[in-house]
N, C-alpha and C positions, 0 to 999 in steps of 0.2 A: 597385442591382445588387451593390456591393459588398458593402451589408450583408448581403445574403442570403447570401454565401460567405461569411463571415465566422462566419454564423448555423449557416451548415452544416459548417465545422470548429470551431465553438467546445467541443463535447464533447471530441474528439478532442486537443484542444489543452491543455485545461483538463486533462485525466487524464494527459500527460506530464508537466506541472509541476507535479501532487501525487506522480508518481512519482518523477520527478528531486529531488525536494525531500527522500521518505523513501528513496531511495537514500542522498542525502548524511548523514541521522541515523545509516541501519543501518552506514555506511560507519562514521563517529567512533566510533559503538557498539564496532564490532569494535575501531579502532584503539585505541580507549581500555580494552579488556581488560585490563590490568593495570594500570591507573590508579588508585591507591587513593582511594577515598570515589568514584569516576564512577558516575554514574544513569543508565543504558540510559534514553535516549527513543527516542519515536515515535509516528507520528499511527495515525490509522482510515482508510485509505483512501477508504474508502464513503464514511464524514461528511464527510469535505474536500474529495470531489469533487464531494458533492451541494449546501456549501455554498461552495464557488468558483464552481457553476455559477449557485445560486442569486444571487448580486452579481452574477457577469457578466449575467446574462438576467432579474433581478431577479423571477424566480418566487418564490412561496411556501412552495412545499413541498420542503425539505428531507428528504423519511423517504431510509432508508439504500437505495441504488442492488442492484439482486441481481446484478446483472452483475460487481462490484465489491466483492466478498466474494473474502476473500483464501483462498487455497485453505488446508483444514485438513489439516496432515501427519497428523492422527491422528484425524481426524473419520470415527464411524462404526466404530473399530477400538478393540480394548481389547487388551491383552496377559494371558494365559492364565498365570493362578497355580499350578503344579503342588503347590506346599508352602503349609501354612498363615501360613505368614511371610513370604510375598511380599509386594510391594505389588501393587495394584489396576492401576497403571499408567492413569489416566484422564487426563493432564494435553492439553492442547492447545495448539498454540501461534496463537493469536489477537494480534494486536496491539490495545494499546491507546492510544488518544491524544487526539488535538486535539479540537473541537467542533467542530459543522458550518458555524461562522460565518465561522473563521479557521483554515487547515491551518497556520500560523506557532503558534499556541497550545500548545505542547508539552506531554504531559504525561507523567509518571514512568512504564517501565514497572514490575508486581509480580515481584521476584526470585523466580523458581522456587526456586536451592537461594542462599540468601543467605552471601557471604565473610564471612572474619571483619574485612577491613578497610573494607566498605562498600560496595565496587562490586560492582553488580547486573548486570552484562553475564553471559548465558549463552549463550558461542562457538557451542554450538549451535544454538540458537534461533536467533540473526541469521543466522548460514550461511544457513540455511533461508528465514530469511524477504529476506535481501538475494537468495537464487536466484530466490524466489517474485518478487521484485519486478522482479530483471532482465528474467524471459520474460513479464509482465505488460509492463513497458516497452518490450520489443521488436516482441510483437506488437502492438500498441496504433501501434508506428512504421510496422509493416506494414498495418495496416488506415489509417493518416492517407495512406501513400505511395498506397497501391490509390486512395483515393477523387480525390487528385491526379491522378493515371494517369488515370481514369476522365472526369476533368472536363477534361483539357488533349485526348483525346481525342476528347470531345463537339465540344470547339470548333473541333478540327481539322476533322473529317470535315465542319462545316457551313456550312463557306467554299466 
């Protein structure tokens, strides 16, 4: 019986501690903005959810979750060059990171505009992506509470 609850929050469980886990990268990220020679890390959400899932449940298939795709601030949108000496303005901000084996695997993110002392932290990008990741962690709290809610209900109503 237990496993079967266990079974049925282990998504829900498993996608808060890859969130809380690149909370706490985007967080150092920020705080180390002026830390000379600091390497902006961070994982892939998708991969580290599909391969924490895969250890816990011991499935095979790892491909990237679609649910679980971080939302793109400029996917689908370009910025309009009125002068020939604009830039293009294509950039996106994507995270990249760990493998799908181990979300603990860190990897470097690519400096958009690179300092001259070495640190790769772009204040804006984390903004963004530690936001994206808050209301990704929240509601993910809201969908764990609901199914809670739902099951402590069941069991009420059938005594």
């Amino acid at each position: 019986m237990l496993d079967k609850l266990d079974a049925e929050f282990a998504f829900g469980r498993q996608a808060l501690d890859v969130r809380a886990y690149r909370q706490e990268l985007l967080s150092s990220n920020i705080a180390n903005a002026d830390t000379p020679g600091y390497k902006a890390r961070d994982v892939d959400f998708s991969s580290s959810l599909a391969g924490a899932l895969k250890k816990s449940t011991g499935a095979s298939n790892s491909a990237t979750l679609a649910m679980t795709q971080p939302a793109g601030v400029t996917s689908g949108m370009s910025m309009v060059s009125t002068e020939p000496g604009h830039m293009t303005g294509k950039q996106t901000l994507t995270a990249t990171g760990g493998t799908s084996d181990d979300y603990g695997n860190l990897k470097y993110r690519n400096p958009t505009q690179p300092a001259l002392d070495g640190n790769t932290v772009d204040l804006d990008s984390e903004r963004v992506q530690f936001a994206d990741n808050t209301l990704h962690f929240e509601s993910g709290m809201t969908v764990l509470s609901n199914q809670i809610k739902t099951m402590l209900s069941a069991i009420q109503s059938g005594s």
